[in-house]
C-alpha positions in Angstrom: 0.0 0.0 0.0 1.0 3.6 -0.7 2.0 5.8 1.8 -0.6 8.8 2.4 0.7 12.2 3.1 -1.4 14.6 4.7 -2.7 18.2 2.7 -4.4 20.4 4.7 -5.7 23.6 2.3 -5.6 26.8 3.8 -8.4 29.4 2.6 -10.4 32.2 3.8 -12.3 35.9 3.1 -10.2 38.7 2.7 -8.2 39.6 6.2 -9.5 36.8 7.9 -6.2 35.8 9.5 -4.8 32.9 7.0 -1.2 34.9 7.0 -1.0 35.3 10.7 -1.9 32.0 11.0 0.3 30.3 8.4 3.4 32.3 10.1 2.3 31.0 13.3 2.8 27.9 11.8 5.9 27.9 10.3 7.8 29.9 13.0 6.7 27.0 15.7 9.3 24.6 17.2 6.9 21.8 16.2 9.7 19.0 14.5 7.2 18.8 11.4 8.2 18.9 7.9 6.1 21.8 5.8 5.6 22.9 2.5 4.1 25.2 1.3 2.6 26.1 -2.0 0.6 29.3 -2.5 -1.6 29.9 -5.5 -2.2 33.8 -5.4 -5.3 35.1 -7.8 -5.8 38.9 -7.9 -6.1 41.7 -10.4 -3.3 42.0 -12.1 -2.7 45.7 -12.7 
């Protein structure tokens, strides 16, 4: 059997806290392993 990884998708409104969090995240002394792949849509200008 294949080994599973776990995905956890991280969205949210407009200044909801999904940067605070995700620093939160990544600045812990938790032993984990991240990645992280961001997929930014806005109005290009």
């Amino acid at each position: 059997m294949a080994q599973t990884i776990p995905v956890t998708v991280l969205t949210g409104f407009l200044d909801s806290g999904k940067t605070t969090l995700l620093n939160r995240i990544l600045t812990e002394k938790h032993g984990m392993r991240i990645a992280v792949i961001e997929n930014e849509f806005g109005e290009l200008v």
